[in-house]
C-alpha positions in Angstrom: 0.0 0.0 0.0 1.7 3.6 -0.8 1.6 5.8 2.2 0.6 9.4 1.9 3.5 10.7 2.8 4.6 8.8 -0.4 2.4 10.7 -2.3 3.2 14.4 -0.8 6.6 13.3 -1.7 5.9 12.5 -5.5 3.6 15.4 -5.9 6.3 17.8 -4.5 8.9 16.5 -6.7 6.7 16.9 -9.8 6.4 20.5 -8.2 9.7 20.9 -8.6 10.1 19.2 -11.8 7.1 21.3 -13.0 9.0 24.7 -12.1 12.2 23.7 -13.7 10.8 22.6 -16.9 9.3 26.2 -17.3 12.0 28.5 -16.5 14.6 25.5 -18.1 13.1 25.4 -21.3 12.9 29.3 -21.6 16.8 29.7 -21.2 17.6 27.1 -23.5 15.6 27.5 -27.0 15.1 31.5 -25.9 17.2 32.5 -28.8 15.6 29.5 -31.1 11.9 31.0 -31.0 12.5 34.1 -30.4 14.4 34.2 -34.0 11.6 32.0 -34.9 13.5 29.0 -36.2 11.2 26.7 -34.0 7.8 26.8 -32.5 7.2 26.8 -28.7 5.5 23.3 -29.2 8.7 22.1 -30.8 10.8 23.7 -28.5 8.8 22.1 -25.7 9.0 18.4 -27.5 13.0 19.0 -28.2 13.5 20.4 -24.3 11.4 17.4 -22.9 13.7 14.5 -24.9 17.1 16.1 -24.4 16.2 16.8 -21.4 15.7 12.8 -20.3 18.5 12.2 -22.5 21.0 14.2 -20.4 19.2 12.9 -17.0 19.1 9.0 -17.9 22.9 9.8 -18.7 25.0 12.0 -17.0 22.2 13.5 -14.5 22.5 9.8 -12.9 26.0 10.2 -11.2 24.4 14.1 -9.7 21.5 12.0 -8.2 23.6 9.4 -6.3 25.9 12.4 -5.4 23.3 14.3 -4.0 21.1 11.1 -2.9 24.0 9.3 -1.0 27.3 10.7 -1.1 26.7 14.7 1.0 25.1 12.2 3.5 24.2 9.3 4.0 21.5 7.3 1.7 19.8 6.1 5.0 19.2 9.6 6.3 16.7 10.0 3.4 13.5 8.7 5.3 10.3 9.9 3.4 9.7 13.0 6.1 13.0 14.2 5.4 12.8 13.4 2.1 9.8 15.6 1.9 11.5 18.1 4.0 14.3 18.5 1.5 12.0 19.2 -1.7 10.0 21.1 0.3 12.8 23.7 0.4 14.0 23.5 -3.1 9.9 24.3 -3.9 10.1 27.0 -1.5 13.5 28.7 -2.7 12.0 28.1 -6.4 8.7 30.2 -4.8 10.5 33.0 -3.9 12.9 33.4 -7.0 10.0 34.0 -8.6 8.4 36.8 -6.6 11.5 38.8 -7.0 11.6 37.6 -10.9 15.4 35.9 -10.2 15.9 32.5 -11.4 17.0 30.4 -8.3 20.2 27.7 -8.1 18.1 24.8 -7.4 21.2 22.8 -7.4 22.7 25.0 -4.9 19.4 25.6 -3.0 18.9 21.2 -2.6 22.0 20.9 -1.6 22.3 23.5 1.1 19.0 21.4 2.1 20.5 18.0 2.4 23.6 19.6 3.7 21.7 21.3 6.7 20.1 17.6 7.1 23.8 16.5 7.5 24.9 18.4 10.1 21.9 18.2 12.5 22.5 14.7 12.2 26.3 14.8 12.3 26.5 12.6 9.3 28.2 15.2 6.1 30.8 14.1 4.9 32.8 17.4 4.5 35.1 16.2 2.1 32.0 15.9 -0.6 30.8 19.0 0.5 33.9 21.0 0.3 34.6 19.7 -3.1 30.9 20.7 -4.2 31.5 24.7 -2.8 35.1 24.7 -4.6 33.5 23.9 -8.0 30.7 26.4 -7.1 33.5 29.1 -7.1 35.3 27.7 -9.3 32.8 27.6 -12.4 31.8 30.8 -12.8 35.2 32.2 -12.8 35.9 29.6 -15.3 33.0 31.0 -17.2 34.0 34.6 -17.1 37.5 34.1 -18.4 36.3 31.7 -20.7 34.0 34.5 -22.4 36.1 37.4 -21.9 38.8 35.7 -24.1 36.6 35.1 -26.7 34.9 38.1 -26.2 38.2 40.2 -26.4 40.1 38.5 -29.3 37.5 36.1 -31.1 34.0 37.6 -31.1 34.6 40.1 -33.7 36.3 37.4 -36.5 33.4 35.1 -35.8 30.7 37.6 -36.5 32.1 38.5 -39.6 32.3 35.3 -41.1 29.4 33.9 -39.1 26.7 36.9 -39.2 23.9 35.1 -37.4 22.0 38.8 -36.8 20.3 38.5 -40.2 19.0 35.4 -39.6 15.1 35.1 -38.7 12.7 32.2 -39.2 13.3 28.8 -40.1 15.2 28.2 -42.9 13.8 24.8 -44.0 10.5 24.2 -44.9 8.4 20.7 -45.5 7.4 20.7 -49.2 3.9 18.3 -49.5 3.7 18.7 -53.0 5.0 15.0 -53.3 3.4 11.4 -52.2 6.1 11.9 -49.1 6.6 15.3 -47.0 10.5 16.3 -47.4 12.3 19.1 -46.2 13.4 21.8 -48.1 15.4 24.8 -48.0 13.1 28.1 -47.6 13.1 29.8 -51.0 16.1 32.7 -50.7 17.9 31.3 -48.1 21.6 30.8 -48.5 23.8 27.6 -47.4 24.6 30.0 -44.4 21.7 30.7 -43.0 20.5 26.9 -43.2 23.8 26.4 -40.9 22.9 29.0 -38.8 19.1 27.8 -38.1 20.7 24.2 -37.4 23.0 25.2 -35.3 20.7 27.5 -33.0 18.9 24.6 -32.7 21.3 22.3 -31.9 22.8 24.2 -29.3 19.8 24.5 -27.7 19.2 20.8 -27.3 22.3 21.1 -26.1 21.6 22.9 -23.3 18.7 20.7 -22.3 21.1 17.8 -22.4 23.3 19.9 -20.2 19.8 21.2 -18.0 18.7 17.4 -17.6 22.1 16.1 -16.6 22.3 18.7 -13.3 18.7 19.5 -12.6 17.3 15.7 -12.8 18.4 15.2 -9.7 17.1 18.1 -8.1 13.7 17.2 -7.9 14.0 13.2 -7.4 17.6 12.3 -5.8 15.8 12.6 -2.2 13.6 10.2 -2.8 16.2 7.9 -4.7 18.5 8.2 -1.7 15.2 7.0 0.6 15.1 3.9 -1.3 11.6 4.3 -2.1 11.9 5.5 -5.8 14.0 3.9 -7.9 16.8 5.9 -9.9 15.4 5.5 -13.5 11.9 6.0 -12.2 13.0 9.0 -10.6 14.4 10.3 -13.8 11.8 9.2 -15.9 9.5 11.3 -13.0 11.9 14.4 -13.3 11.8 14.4 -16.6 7.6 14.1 -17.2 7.5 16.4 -14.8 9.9 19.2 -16.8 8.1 18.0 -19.9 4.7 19.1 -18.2 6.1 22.0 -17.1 7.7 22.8 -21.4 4.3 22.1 -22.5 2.9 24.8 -20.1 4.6 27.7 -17.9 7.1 27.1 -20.6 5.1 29.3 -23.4 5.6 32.6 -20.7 9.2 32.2 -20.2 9.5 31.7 -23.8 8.1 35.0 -25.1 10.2 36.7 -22.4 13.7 35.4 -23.1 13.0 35.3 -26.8 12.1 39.0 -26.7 14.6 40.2 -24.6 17.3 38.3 -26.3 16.4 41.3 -29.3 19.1 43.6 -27.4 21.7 40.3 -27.0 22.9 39.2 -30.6 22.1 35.6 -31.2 25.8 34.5 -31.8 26.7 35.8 -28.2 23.6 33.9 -26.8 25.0 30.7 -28.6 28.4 31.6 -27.2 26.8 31.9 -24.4 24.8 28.6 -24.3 27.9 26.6 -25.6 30.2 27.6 -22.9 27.7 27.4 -19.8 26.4 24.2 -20.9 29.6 22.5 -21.9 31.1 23.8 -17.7 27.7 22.1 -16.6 28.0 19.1 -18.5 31.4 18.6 -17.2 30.5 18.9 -13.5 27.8 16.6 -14.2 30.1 14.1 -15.2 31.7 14.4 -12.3 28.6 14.2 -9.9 29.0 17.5 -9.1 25.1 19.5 -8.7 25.9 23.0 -10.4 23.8 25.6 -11.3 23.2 26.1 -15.3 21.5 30.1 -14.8 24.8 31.3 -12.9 27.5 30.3 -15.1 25.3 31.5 -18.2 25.1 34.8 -16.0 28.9 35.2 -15.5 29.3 34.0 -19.7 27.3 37.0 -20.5 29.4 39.5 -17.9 32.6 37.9 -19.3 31.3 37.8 -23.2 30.5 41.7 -23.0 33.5 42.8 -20.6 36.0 41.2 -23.1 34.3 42.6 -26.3 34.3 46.0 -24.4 38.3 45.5 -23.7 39.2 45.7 -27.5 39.3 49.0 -27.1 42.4 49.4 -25.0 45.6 47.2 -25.4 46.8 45.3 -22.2 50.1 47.4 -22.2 48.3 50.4 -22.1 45.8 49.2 -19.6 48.9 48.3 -17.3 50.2 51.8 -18.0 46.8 53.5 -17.0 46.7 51.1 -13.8 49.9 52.4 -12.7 49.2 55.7 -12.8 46.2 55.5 -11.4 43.9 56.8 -14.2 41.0 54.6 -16.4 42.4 53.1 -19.5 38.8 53.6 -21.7 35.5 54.1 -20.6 34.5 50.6 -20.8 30.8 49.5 -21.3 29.3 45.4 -21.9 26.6 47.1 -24.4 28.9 46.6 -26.9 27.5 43.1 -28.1 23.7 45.2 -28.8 25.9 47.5 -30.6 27.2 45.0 -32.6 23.5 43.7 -33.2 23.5 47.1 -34.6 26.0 47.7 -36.8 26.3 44.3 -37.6 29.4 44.5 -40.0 29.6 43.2 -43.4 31.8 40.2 -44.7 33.9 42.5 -46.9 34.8 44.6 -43.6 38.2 44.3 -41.7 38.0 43.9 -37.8 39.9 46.6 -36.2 42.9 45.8 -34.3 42.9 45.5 -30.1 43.5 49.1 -29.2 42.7 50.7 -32.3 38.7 50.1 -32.1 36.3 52.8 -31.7 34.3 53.1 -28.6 30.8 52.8 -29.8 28.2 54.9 -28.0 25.3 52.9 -27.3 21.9 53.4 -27.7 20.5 49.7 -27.3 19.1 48.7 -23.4 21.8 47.9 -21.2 23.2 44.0 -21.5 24.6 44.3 -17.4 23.2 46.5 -14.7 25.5 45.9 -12.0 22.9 46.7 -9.2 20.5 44.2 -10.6 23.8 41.7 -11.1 24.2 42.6 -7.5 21.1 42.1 -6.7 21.3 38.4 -9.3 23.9 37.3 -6.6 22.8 37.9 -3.5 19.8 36.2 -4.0 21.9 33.1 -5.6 24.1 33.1 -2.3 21.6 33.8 0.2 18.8 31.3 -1.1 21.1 28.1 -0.8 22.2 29.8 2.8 18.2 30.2 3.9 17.2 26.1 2.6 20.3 24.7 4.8 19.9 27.1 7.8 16.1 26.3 7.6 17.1 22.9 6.8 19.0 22.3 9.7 16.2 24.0 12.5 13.9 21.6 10.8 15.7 18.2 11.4 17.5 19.8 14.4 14.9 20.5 16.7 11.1 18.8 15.2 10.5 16.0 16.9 8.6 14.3 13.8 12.3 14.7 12.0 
């Protein structure tokens, strides 16, 4: 016979599961639909197979991290199993109300790590690897961006002007006995590339969003014993796909729309290099959040592009005197949206480049950045100080 508390469990882990499809699916194929390669229903479909795809593969060694390794399996009784979701629900709750997209990676395991140490079973070796990575991968991020940002960016968009490029570039001809897909009439070899490869990085991302958030939702209940690991992912996963189908369509319109002032081949930057960091982790069994790494990508991307203005010897010269080098600003990658340069142009040289002056909405506000972090450090803090009164000091716990 399932017990209710069996239930609540399930039902808050499809909560969770729910939540994560809809903002997941939003980040991901954003930059798809909003240049209207894709649908929403086909972004949906693509989110909710690569998606399981990433959490029957990798997301399975994040689930027995977080589901066995932080603390022990057998500390996962259903009531603190339901505890533990309870808080990544609750942390996901109030992202929302201040419109910030919460680390549930972070936010689960400061959960299960608060469990740990009212019981006095962390192990503090697992947990001080996780925190290190957590550092770690967003400074990786950064740099990672703000190289390609300072001396790549420019070559790629003039060989690679993705700007142009809006709607799907194949269509189905039914003329024939057989539907078969052709190229749209007018569109260049190029542009087909370009539509195929928005795509693909997008299911790319939901490989990378169902190998680290899989286990968010379900490794509780895995680590109880009660739900089996597959199961579980196969739960996660109907539960994201629920959530694609749905909340989805909002979060959709509202990165797709406000990726007009970020140029599509920064997004895809963007997407490649959080994705591939979170993948990696993943591997490793390491729960990491997707949403700050893309974050610190986008600082990095626009710090590095703004950089080009000013050569490192002359920034080094500035620094030692005490005075600014350039008047630096990350809007650079909406001005290149709008002067998007033509393949016959030459990019100028680091040092020699004109500052632009911007016109386009700002790509980083550093008091809403501010604002971005805080909330990331201090919801994972809340869930494992809450976490810890809970199994501390209720006598039901």
């Amino acid at each position: 016979m399932v017990s209710v508390l069996l239930v609540v469990g399930l039902l808050v882990a499809v909560f969770v599961g729910f939540n994560i499809g809809g903002s997941s699916t939003g980040v991901a194929f954003g930059p798809a639909v909003g240049s209207k390669t894709i649908s929403k229903i086909v972004a949906a479909g693509l989110m909710s197979g690569f998606f399981l795809l990433g959490g029957a593969t990798l997301g399975t060694e994040v689930i027995e991290t977080m589901g066995g390794d932080i603390v022990p399996a057998e500390m996962f009784t259903l009531a603190t199993s339901v505890g533990v979701l309870f808080f990544v629900g609750f942390a996901l709750l109030i992202s929302n109300l201040f419109g910030v997209p919460a680390s549930t990676s972070m936010t689960a395991v400061g959960a299960i790590a608060g469990l740990g140490v009212a019981t006095g079973t962390i192990d503090w070796s697992v947990m001080g690897q996780i925190v290190s990575w957590w550092l770690f991968a967003p400074v990786l991020a950064f740099w990672v961006c703000a190289v390609i940002g300072r001396y790549f960016y420019p070559y790629i968009q003039q060989w690679f002007p993705l700007e142009g490029a809006r709607g799907s570039p194949v269509v189905i001809d039914r003329s024939g006995a057989i539907p078969l897909p052709r190229k749209r009439p007018g569109t260049g070899n190029k542009e087909v590339l370009a539509g195929f490869l928005v795509v693909g990085i997008a299911c790319y991302m939901a490989f990378s969003a169902g190998a680290s958030n899989a286990a968010n939702a379900v490794a509780p209940l895995v680590g109880s014993g009660r739900l089996g690991l597959y199961p579980g992912v196969f739960l996660a996963s109907g539960a994201v796909a629920l959530g694609a189908f749905t909340i989805a369509r909002r979060t959709l319109d509202t990165v797709g729309n406000d990726l007009t002032d970020l140029p599509i081949l920064a997004a895809l930057i963007v997407e490649s290099v959080s994705a591939t960091i979170i993948t990696a982790l993943s591997w490793m069994g390491i729960p990491a959040s997707l949403a700050v790494s893309a974050t610190m990508c986008i600082v990095g991307l626009g710090w590095g592009r703004a950089t080009r203005t000013t050569t490192i010897s002359d920034a080094a010269s500035a620094a030692v005197k005490g005075e600014s080098a350039t008047e630096m600003s990350v809007d650079v990658l909406a001005a290149d949206e709008a002067e998007a340069m033509d393949e016959g142009t030459s990019v100028s040289k680091i040092g020699e480049e004109e500052q632009t002056e911007i016109t386009a909405a700002d790509l980083f506000d550093p008091a809403a950045t501010g604002r971005v972090v805080m909330l990331w450090i201090l919801t994972p803090t809340l869930s494992g100080v809450a976490s810890y009164l809970l199994f501390r000091f209720a006598p039901v716990f």
